[in-house]
C-alpha positions in Angstrom: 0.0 0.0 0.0 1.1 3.5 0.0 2.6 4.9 2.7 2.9 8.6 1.5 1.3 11.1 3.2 -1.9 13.1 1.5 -1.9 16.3 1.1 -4.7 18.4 1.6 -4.4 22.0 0.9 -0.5 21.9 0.7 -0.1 20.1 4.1 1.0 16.5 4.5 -1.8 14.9 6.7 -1.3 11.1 7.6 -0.6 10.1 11.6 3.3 9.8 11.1 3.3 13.6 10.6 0.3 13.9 12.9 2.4 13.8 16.5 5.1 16.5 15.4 5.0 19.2 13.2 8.5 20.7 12.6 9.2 24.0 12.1 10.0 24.8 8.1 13.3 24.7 7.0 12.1 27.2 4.3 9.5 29.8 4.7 8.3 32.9 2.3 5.7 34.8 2.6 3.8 37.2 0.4 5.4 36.7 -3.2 5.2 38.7 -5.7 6.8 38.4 -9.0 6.2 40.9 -12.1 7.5 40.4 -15.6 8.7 43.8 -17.5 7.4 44.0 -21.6 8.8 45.7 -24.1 6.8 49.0 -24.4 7.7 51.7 -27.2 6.3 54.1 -24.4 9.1 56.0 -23.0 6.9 58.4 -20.4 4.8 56.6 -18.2 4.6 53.4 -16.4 6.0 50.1 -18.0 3.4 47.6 -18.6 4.2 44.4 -16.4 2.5 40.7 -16.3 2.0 39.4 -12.9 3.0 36.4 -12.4 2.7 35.6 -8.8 0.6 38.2 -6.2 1.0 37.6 -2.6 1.6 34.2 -2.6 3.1 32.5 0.6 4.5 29.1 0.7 6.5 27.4 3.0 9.0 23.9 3.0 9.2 20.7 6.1 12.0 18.3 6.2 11.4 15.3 4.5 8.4 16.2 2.5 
């Protein structure tokens, strides 16, 4: 059978993880990420594609 854990909504849920939850080895919080385009426009603001807008995510050992 499978012993991985499920994930539901990012987190691993399964009772090996159940009795300790260890702190995250990587955390960031509140992404943001913007892609510059070419504009001919020289006055004004340069037109960007967002990626990625306050996005938060975070890593556990072993997962």
């Amino acid at each position: 059978m499978n012993n991985l854990p499920q994930t539901v909504g990012g987190r691993a849920q399964s009772d090996s993880y159940a009795s300790h939850d260890p702190a995250a080895i990587l955390e960031a919080v509140h992404l943001r990420k913007m892609f510059p385009l070419r504009s001919l426009n020289i006055l004004g603001e340069k037109p960007v594609v967002h990626a990625v807008e306050d996005t938060s995510l975070a890593l556990y050992p072993g997962r």
